[in-house]
ZANUGU-959099 format. One record per residue (C-alpha): residue number from 1; x, y, z. Coordinates in steps of 0.2 Angstrom, whole numbers. Layout:
N
   resi    east   north      up
    NUM       X       Y       Z
...
//
This chain:
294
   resi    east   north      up
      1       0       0       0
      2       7      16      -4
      3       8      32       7
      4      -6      42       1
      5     -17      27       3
      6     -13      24      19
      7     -13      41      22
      8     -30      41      17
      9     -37      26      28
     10     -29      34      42
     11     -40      47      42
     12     -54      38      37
     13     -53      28      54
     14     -50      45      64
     15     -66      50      55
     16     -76      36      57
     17     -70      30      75
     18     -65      47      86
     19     -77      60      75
     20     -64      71      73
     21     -68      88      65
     22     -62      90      47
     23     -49     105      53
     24     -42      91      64
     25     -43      80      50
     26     -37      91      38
     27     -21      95      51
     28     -18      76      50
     29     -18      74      32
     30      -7      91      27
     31       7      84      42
     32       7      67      35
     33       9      72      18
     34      22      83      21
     35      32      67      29
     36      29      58      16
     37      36      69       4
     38      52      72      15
     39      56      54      13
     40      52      51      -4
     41      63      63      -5
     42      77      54       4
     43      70      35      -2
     44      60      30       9
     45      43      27      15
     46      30      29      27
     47      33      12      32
     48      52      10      30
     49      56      26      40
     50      66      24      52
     51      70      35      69
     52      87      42      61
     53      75      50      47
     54      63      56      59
     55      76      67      67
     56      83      73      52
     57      64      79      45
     58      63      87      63
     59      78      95      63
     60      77     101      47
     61      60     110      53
     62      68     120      69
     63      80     124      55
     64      66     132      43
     65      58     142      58
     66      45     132      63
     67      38     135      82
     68      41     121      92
     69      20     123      94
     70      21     118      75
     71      33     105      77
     72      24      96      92
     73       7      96      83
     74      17      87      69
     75      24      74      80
     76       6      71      87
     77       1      68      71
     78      17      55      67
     79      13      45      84
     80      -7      44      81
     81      -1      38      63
     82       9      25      68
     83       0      20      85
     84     -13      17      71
     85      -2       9      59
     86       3      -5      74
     87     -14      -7      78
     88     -21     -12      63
     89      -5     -24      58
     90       3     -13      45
     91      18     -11      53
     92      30     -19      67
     93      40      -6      72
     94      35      13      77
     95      50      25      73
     96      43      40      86
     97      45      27     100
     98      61      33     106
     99      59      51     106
    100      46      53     122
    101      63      60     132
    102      66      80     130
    103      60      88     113
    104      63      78     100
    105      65      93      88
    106      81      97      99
    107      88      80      98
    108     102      80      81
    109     103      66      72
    110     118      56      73
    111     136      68      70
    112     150      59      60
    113     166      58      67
    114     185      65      61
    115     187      42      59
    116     171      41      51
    117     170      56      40
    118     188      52      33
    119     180      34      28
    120     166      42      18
    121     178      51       8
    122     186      36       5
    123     173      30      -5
    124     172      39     -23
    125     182      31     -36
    126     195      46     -41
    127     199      34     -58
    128     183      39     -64
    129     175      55     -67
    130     158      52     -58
    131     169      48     -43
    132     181      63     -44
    133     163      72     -44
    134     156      63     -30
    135     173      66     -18
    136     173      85     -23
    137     155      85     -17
    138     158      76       0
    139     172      87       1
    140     163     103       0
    141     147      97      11
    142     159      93      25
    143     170     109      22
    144     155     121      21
    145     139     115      29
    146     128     118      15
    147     113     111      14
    148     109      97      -1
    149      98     110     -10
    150     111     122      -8
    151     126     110     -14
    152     115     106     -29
    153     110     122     -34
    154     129     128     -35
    155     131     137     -50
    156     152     137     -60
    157     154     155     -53
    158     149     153     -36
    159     165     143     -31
    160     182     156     -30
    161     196     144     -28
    162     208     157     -29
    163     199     166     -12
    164     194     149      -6
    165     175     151      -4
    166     160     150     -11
    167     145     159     -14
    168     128     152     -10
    169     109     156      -9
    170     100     149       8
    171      83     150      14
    172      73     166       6
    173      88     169      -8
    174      97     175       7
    175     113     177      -1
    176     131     171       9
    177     148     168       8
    178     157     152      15
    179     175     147      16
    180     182     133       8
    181     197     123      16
    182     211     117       7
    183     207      98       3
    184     189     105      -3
    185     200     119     -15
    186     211     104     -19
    187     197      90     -25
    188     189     107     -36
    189     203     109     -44
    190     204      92     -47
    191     184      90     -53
    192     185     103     -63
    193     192      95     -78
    194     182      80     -75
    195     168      91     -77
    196     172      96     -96
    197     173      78     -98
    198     156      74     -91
    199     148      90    -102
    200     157      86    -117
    201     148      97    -130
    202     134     102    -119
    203     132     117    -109
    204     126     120     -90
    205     131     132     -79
    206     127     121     -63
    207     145     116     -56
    208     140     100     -51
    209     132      87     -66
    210     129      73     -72
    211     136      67     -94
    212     128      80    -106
    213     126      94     -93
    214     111      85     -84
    215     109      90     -66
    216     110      82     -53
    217      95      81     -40
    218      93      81     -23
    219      86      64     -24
    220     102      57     -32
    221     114      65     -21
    222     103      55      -6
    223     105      41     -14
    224     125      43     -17
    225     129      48       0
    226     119      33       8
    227     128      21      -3
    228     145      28       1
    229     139      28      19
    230     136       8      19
    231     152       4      10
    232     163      15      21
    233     154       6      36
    234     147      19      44
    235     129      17      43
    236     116      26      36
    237     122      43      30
    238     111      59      26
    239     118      74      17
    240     111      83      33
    241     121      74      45
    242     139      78      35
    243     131      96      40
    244     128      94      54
    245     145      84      58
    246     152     102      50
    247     144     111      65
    248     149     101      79
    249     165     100      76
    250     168     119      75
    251     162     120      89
    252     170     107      99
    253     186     114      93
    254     182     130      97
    255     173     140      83
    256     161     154      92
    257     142     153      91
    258     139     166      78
    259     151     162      65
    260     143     144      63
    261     128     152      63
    262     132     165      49
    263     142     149      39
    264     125     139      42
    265     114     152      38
    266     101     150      52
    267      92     166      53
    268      91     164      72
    269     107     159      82
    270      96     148      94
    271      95     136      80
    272     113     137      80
    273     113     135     100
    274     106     116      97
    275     123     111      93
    276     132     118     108
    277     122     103     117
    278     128      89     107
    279     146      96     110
    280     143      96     129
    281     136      80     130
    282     149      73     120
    283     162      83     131
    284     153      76     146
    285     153      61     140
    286     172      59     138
    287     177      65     154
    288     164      52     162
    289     173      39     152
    290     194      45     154
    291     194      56     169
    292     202      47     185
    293     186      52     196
    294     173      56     187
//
């Protein structure tokens, strides 16, 4: 059965069995939709979504502004669903059962570290161009936080190698600038050549693409990254987490609250501030673990 469908007889069974009013119903329907289309997005499905990708949609909400009013009515539409979704036999597992704790809007997903991040960039295949393409992109995720749409989107003139950054356009076309370190300048320098090859004697002015020019979507990146997530042994990978991997360790070595915040592009630095508690738990976590009397 497919999401809409399920959807559907979901809110047929609130209909018929609690009488809810259709602004209640309608509520629902528009939050469950909009899940769906998040994890079509990344491949996935209703009934294959699992609690990693819950987080990531969550976070990526906070991140878009949403009040955490909006985002706790969304999550009481998730659990109804898939309270539901148990009940009736559809499915054996419910992703939202694990995130009862504090908010789950402030819980990250799972951060890559330096170890883990090194064996995702491992993956690409540098003897061929597709994988001198894929490395440049992991590279410049990692090195600048964008976000997928934003990597995508990249146009030829936004990168200055010369200057080392980029140029990029956020939420509301808000236009920044972000640097670029030197193994990200580096693996540029070294697609940019591969990228004539792939456009051969077609044109686009995107800087990242697939043969004849053809751009790549968010979709196919989602679908890369997991891939190289699996082979390198790291699990399942999301373009968001490499962002948010870029986050936490500028903070944990230092980096000040507002320049993550104008490199991320969060409108409101207490977006930024969620980070600040995944580096003090993992902080408080190491001393628990190598301090003589902790």
């Amino acid at each position: 059965m497919n999401d809409q469908r399920l959807i559907e007889k979901f809110i047929t069974t609130l209909r018929v069995e609690k009488g809810l009013a259709e602004n209640s119903l309608q509520a629902y329907r528009r939050d469950l939709r909009g899940l769906a289309a998040s994890l079509e997005g990344a491949g996935r499905s209703l009934l294959t979504m699992e609690r990693e990708d819950l987080v990531t949609i969550l976070g990526k909400l906070k991140e878009e502004g949403k009040s955490d009013a909006s985002i706790g009515r969304f999550m009481s539409s998730v659990r109804q669903f898939y309270k539901y979704a148990l009940t009736d036999g559809v499915t054996r597992q419910d992703p939202t059962s694990h995130l009862e704790g504090r908010k789950a809007w402030q819980t990250l997903p799972r951060f890559l570290n330096q170890a883990e991040v090194e064996a995702l960039l491992q993956q690409p295949r540098l003897s061929e161009d597709p994988g001198i393409r894929d490395r440049a992109m992991l590279e410049v995720l990692y090195a600048s936080g964008l976000r997928v749409s934003e990597l995508v989107g990249l146009r030829i003139n936004d990168i200055d190698l010369d200057a080392g950054h980029l140029t990029c356009f956020g939420k509301g076309s808000k236009q920044r600038r972000v640097p670029l370190g030197r193994s990200a300048v580096g693996y540029l320098h070294q697609y940019l050549p591969a990228r004539r090859r792939l456009l051969g004697d077609h044109h686009s002015d995107l800087l990242f693409i697939d043969p004849q020019g053809v751009a790549i979507t968010r979709q196919k990146f989602w679908r890369l990254i997991k891939s190289y997530g699996e082979s390198a042994g790291v699990g399942h990978v999301t373009p968001h987490m490499l962002r948010h991997s870029f986050a936490t360790a500028l903070l944990a070595n230092g980096a000040d609250l507002r320049s993550v915040q104008m490199m991320l592009g969060h409108s409101d630095i207490s977006t930024t501030q969620i980070y600040t508690h995944v580096t003090s738990d993992h902080l408080k976590s190491a001393y628990e673990r190598f301090h003589p009397r902790s």
